[in-house]
MILONU-959535 format. One record per residue (C-alpha): residue in one letter; z, x, y. Coordinates in steps of 0.05 Angstrom, whole numbers, plus 5000, padded with zeros to 4 digits. Layout:
aZXY;...
END
This chain:
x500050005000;x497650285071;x503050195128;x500149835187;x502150055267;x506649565259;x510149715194;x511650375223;x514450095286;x518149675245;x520750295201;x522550525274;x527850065282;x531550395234;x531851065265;x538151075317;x539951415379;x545351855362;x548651845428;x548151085427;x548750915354;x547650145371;x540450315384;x535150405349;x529650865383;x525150195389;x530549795430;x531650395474;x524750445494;x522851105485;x518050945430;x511250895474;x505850725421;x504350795343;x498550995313;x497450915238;x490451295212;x491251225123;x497251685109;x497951955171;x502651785235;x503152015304;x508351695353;x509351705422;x516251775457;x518251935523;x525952215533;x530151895565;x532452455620;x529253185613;x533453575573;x536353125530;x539953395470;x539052785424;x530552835423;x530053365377;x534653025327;x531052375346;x523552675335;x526652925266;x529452225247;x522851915275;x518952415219;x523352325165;x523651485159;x516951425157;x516052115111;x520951655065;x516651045071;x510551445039;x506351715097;x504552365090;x504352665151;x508052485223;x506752765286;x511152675346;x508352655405;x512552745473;x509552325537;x513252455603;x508551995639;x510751465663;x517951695663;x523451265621;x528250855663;x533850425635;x529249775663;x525549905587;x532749645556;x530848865523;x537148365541;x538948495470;x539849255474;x544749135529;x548148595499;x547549045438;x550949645492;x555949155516;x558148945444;x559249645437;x564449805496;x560550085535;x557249725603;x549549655605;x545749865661;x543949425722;x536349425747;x534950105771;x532249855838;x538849625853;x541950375846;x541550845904;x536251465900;x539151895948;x547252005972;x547652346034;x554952206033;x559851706001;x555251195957;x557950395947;x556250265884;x556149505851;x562249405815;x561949505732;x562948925699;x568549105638;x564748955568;x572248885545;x574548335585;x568648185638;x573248345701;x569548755755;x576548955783;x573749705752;x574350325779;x570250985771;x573551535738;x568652005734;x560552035742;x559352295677;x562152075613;x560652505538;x553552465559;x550452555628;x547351855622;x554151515621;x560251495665;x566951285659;x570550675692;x577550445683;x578649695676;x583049425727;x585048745688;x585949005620;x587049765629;x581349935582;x576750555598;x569650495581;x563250785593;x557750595628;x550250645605;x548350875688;x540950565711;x536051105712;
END
């Protein structure tokens, strides 16, 4: 049996981020395109911030599901154009975030570009307890993509996936 584009992006699902372990590589939206040719695979992904230590791992994980699922040769390809915000996240991945304990992202729009001094940021919504009476602790959490906010109402820390 041949594996279609869409059997492979399928397959995909499977593979998670292993910074975020609540999504898959598809939900995140750094999968950009599949292309299935007979036995043969090449997928596109785009990182999430230059640099990041989770895409090798990722681009291995990628290879190896669908090396499992019988294809005989994958080939990752990186695309940096356009560049991955956190606007590619469905609803579900952030509910998925949020299930998790740790805040999703608002619409990057909404974030400021540029501090040329103190920034206002929107308050954090707790995925504990919903309060927004949060406060930021620091601007980056275990991974540069997250910080970390202390719930006012319920004391909890959490992270927060920041809008890129």
């Amino acid at each position: 049996m041949e594996l279609t584009a869409n059997d492979a992006l399928n397959i995909l699902r499977e593979v998670m981020d292993p910074e975020v372990p609540v999504l898959d590589v598809v939900a995140l939206g750094i999968v950009r395109g599949v292309e299935v040719v007979g036995d043969r695979a090449t997928v596109r992904v785009t990182p999430t911030y230059s640099g990041c230590p989770a895409m090798r791992v990722i681009e291995r994980e990628i290879e190896a599901a669908l090396l499992r699922r019988g294809l005989r040769e994958v080939t990752v390809q990186t695309v940096y154009s356009p560049p991955w915000t956190t606007d590619w996240l469905s609803d579900e991945a952030k509910e998925r975030l949020r299930g998790y304990g740790i805040a999703p992202p608002g619409k990057v729009a909404d974030t400021p570009l540029v501090a040329l001094g103190p920034t206002v940021r929107a308050a954090v919504a707790c995925p504990y307890c919903g309060s927004t009476e949060t406060t930021l602790n620091s601007e980056f959490g275990a991974t540069a993509c997250k910080a970390i906010h202390v719930c006012q109402a319920c004391r909890q820390p959490f992270e927060e996936f920041k809008a890129l």
